[in-house]
NUKOL-344804 format. One record per residue (C-alpha): residue number from 1; x, y, z. Coordinates in pm, 1 decimal. Layout:
N
{n: NUM	px: X	py: Y	pz: Z}
...
***
This chain:
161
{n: 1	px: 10762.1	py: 11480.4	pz: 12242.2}
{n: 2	px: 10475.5	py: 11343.6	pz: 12461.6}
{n: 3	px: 10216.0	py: 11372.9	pz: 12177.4}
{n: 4	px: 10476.8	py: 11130.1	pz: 11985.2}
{n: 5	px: 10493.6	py: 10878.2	pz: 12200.5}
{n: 6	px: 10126.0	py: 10871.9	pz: 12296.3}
{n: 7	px: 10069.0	py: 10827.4	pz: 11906.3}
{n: 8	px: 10310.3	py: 10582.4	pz: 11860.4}
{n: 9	px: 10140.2	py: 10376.6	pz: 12185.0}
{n: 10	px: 9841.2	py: 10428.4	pz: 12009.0}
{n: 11	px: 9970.5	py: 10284.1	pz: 11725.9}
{n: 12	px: 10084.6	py: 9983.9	pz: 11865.9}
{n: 13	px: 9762.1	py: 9906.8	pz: 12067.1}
{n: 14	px: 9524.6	py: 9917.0	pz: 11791.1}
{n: 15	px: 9722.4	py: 9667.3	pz: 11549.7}
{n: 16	px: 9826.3	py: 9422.6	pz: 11856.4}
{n: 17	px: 9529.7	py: 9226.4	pz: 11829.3}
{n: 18	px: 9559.4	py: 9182.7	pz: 11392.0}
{n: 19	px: 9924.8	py: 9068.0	pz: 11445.0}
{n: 20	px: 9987.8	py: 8867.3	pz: 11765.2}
{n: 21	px: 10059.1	py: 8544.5	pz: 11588.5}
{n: 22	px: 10344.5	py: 8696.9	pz: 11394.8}
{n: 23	px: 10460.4	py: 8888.5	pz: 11692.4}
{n: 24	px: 10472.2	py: 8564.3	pz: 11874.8}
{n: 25	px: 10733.8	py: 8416.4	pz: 11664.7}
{n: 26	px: 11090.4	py: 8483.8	pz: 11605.1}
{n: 27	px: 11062.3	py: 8710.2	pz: 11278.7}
{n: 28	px: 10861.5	py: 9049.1	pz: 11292.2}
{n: 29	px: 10695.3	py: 9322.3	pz: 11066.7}
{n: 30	px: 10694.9	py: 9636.7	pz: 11211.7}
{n: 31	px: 10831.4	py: 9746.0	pz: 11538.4}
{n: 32	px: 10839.8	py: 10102.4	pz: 11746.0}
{n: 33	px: 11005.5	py: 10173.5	pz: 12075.2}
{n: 34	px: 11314.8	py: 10363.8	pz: 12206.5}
{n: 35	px: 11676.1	py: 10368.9	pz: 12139.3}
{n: 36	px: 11936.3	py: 10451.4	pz: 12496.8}
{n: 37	px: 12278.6	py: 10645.7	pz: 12394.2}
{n: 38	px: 12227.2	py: 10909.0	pz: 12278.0}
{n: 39	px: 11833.0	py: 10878.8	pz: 12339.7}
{n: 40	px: 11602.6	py: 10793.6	pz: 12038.9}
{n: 41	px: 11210.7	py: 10762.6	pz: 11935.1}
{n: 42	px: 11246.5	py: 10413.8	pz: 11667.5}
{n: 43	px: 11016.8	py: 10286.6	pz: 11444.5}
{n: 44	px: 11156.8	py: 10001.5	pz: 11216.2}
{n: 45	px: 10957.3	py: 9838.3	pz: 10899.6}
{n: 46	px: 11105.6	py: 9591.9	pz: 10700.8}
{n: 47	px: 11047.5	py: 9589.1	pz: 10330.4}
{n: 48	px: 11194.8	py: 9240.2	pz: 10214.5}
{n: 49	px: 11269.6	py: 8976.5	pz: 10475.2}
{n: 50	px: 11621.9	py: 9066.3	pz: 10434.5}
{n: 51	px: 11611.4	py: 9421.9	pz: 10423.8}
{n: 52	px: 11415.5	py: 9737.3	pz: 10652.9}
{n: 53	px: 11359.1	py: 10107.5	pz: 10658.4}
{n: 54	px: 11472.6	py: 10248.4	pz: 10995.0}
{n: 55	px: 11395.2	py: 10588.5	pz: 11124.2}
{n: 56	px: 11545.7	py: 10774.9	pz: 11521.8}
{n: 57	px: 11432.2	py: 11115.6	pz: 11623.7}
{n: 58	px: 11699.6	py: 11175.8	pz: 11851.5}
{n: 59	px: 11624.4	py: 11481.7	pz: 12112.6}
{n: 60	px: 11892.5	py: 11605.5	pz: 12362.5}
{n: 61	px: 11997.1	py: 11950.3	pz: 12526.6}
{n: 62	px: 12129.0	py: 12123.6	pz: 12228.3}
{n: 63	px: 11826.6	py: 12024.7	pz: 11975.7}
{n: 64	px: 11709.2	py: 11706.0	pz: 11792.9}
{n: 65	px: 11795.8	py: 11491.6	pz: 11468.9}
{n: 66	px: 11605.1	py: 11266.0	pz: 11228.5}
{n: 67	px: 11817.3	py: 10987.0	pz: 11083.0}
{n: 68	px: 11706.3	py: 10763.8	pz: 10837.3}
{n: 69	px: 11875.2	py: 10400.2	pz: 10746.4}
{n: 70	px: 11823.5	py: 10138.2	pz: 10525.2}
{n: 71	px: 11958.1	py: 9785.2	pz: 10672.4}
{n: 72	px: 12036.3	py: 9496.5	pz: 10546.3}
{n: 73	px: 11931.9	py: 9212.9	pz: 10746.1}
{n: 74	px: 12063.6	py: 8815.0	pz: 10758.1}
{n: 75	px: 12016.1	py: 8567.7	pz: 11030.7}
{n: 76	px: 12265.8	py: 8422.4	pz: 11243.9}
{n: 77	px: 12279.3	py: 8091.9	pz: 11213.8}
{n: 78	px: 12224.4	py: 7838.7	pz: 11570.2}
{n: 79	px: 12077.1	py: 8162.4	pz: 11699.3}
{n: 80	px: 11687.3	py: 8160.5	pz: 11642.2}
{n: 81	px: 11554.5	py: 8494.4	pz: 11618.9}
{n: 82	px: 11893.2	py: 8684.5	pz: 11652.6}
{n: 83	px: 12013.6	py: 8903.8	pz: 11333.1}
{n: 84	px: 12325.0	py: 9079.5	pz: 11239.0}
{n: 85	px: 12230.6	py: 9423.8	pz: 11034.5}
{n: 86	px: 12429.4	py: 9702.2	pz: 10840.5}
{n: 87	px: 12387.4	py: 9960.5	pz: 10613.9}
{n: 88	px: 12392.2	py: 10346.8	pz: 10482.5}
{n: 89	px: 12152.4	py: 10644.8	pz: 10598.3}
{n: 90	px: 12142.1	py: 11000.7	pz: 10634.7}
{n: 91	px: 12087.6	py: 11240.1	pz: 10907.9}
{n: 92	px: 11963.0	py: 11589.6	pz: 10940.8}
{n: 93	px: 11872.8	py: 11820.2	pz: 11270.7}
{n: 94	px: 11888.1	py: 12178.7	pz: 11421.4}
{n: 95	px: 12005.6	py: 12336.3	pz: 11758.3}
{n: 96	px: 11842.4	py: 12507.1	pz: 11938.9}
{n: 97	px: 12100.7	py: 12574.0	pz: 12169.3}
{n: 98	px: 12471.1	py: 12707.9	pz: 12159.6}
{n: 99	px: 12683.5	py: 12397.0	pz: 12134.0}
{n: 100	px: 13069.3	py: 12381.2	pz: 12147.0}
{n: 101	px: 13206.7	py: 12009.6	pz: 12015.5}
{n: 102	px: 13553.4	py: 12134.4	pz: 12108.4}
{n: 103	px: 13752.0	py: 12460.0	pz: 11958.7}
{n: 104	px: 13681.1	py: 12339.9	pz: 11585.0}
{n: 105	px: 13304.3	py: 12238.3	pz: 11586.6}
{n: 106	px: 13103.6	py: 12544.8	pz: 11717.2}
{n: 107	px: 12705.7	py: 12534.9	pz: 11587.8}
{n: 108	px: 12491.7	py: 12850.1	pz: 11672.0}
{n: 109	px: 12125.7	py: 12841.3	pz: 11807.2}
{n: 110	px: 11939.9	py: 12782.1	pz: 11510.2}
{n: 111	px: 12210.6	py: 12608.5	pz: 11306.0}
{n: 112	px: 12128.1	py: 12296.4	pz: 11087.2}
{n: 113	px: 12295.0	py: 11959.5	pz: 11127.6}
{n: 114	px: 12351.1	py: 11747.3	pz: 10780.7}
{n: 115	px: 12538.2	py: 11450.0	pz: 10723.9}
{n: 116	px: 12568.8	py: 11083.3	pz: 10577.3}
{n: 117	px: 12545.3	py: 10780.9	pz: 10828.5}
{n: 118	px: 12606.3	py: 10400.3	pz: 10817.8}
{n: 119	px: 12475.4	py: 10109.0	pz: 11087.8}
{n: 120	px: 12639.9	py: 9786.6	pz: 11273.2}
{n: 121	px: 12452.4	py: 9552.1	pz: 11501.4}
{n: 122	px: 12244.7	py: 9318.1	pz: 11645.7}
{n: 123	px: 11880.1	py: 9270.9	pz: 11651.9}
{n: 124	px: 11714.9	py: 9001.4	pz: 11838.9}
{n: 125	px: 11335.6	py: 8912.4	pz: 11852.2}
{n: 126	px: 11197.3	py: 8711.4	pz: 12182.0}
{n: 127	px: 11043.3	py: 8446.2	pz: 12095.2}
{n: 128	px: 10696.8	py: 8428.0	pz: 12228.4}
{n: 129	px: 10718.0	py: 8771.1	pz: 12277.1}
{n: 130	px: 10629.8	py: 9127.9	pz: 12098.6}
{n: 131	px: 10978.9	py: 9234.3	pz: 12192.5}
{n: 132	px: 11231.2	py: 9311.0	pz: 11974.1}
{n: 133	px: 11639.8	py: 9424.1	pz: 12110.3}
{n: 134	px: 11931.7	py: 9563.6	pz: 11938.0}
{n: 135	px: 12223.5	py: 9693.5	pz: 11981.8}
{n: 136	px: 12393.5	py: 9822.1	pz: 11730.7}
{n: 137	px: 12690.7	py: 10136.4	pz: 11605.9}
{n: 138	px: 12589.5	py: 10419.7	pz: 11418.9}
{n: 139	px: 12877.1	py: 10628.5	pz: 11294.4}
{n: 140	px: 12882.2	py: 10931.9	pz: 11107.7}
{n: 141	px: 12982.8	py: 11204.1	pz: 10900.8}
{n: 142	px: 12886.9	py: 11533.5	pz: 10984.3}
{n: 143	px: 12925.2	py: 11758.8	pz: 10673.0}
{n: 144	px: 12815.5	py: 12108.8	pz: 10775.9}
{n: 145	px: 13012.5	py: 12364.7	pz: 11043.4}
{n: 146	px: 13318.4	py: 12178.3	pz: 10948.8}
{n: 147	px: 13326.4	py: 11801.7	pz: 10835.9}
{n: 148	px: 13394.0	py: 11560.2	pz: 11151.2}
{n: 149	px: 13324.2	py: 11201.1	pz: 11200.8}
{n: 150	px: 13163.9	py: 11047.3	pz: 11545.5}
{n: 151	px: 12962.2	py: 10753.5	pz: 11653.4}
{n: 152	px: 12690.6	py: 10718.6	pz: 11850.3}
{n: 153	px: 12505.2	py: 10409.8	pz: 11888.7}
{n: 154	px: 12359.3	py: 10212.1	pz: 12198.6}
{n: 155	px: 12080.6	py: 9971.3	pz: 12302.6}
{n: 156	px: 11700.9	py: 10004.7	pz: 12159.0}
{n: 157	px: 11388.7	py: 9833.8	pz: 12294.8}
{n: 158	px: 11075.8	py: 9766.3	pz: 12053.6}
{n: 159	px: 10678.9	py: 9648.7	pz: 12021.0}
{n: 160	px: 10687.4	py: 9434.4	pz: 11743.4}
{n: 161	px: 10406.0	py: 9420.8	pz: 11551.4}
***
């Protein structure tokens, strides 16, 4: 997990310099940081100035999950730089660990994770800085070991590049 983040810092440091104007603002490109509840890596990119590709690699006790998203973006209006977001994505992850939900949910170490996800929040870029916030939902559907829905969801903190 270290090598990640050093890479991702990387990253970041070598295209600060190319895109500190547009960081600046109140709109942004690319950003990468970390997501708190349940504990993420981020990296965010959008495609269309309404619309970006999100990706978490979640790690915890029992394993770690990769969820993708796709988000539909529109700005709030009287709120410079503050977004509302939503949309669909899909998750997928291993334990490595013994894990027991409750009596119905029971994965073995080793056993995959699989399931459909969707996205609700906030995202809001400082002005006149290369910070970006959200906060933001994330239910889902788990589909394999028995189908159950939960949500996790929490606060993330990005460069924006």
């Amino acid at each position: 997990m270290k090598k990640i983040v050093v890479v991702l810092g990387l990253l970041a440091l070598f295209t600060v310099n190319r895109t500190q104007a547009q960081a600046l603002g109140s709109d942004y490109r690319t950003a990468v940081g970390v997501k708190f509840w349940p504990g993420a890596l981020t990296i965010k990119h959008f495609i269309k100035d309404d619309a970006a590709l999100e990706g978490l690699l979640n790690f915890w006790n029992h394993g770690f999950r990769f969820t993708g998203l796709y988000e539909f973006h529109g700005d709030i209006n009287g709120a410079p730089g503050l977004k509302w977001y939503v949309g669909p994505g899909a998750h997928i992850g291993w334990y490595n660990d013994y894990y027991y939900r409750d009596r119905d949910h029971y994965y073995d170490k080793g056993s995959a994770s699989l399931g459909v996800d969707g996205v609700l929040g906030l995202d809001y870029k400082i002005k006149g800085a290369p910070i970006a916030l959200s906060l933001d939902v994330n239910p889902y559907l788990e589909i394999l070991h028995g189908a159950y829905v939960d949500v996790w969801g929490g606060l993330g903190i990005k460069f924006a590049f």
